[in-house]
N, C-alpha and C positions, 0 to 999 in steps of 0.2 A: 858471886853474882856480878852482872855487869849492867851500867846504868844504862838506860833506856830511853828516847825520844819519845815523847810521847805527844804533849798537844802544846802549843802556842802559852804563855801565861795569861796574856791579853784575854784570848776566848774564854779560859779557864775563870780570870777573875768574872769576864762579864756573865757565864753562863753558872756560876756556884758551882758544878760540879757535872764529872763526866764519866760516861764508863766508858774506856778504851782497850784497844785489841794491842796486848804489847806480848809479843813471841807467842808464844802459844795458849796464852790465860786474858781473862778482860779482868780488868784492874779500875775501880771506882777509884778515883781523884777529885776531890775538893778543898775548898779553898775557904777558911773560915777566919772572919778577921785576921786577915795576912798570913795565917797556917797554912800550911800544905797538911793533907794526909792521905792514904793511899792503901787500898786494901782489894784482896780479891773481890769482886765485882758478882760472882754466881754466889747464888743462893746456899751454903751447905743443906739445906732441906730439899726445896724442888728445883736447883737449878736455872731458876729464874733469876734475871739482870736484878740488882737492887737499883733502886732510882729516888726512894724520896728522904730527902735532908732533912734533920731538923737540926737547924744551925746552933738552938740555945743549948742544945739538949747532947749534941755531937753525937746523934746518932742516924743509921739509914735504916729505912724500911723496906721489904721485899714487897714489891706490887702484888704478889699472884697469894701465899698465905699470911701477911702481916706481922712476919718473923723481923725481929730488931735486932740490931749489931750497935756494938758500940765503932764508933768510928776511929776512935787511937790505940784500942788492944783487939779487936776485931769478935773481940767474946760478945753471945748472944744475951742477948738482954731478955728478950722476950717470945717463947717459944712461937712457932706456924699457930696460928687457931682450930686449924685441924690436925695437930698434934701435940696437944697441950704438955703429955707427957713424955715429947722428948727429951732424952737429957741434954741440957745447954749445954754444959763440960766439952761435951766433945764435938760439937758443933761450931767450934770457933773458927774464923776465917780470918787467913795471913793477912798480916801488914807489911808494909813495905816501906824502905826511907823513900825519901820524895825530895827533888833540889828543884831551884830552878836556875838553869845556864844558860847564859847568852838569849834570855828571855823564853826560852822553853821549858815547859815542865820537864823532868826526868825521874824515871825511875831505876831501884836496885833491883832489879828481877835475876 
C-alpha cells in the first residue's frame, strides 16, 4: 500500500470529518479527540457516501438506509432498516492507518 494525501489537518480538525476521493475509492476520515481514523467511505449496502459521526459512540451512519459501522474495525453495527436481515459478517468496510505529515492528513491505501 502507499500513503496517500489527502486533506489539510486543519480542515480536518475544524470540519470532524470528511469523505475524500483518494485513487480510486472515497475514504471517510475523522478526527475524534486527537484520533485519526479512516475507513472506506461507500456504503456496503446501497452504495451511498456515509456522513453522520457520532463522536461518543465512534460510529457513522449511512444517510440513505441507517446502516451503522463501527468507526475503528469498520464492522456493521446496525443493519440498513430496510434490510433488517442482512448478515452484518460480511458487510464489513475496510480500515485504513491514517498519519498526519507535514500537517496533512494521509492515508495507506
Amino acid at each position: 500500500m502507499v500513503w496517500r494525501v489527502t486533506i489539510s489537518y486543519a480542515a480536518l480538525e475544524k470540519a470532524g470529518h470528511a469523505a475524500v476521493k483518494v485513487k480510486d475509492r472515497v475514504v471517510f476520515i475523522a478526527v475524534v479527540n486527537g484520533r485519526l481514523y479512516a475507513m472506506d467511505a461507500v456504503c456496503s449496502h446501497s452504495r451511498c457516501i456515509l456522513g453522520e459521526l457520532d463522536k461518543e459512540k465512534l460510529t457513522v451512519k449511512c444517510p440513505c438506509h441507517h446502516a451503522v459501522f463501527d468507526l475503528r474495525t469498520g464492522e456493521m453495527l446496525e443493519p440498513p432498516y430496510v434490510a433488517p436481515d442482512v448478515p452484518k459478517e460480511k458487510m464489513k468496510l475496510q480500515t485504513f492507518n491514517v498519519r498526519v505529515n507535514r500537517g496533512f492528513v494521509e492515508v495507506d491505501v
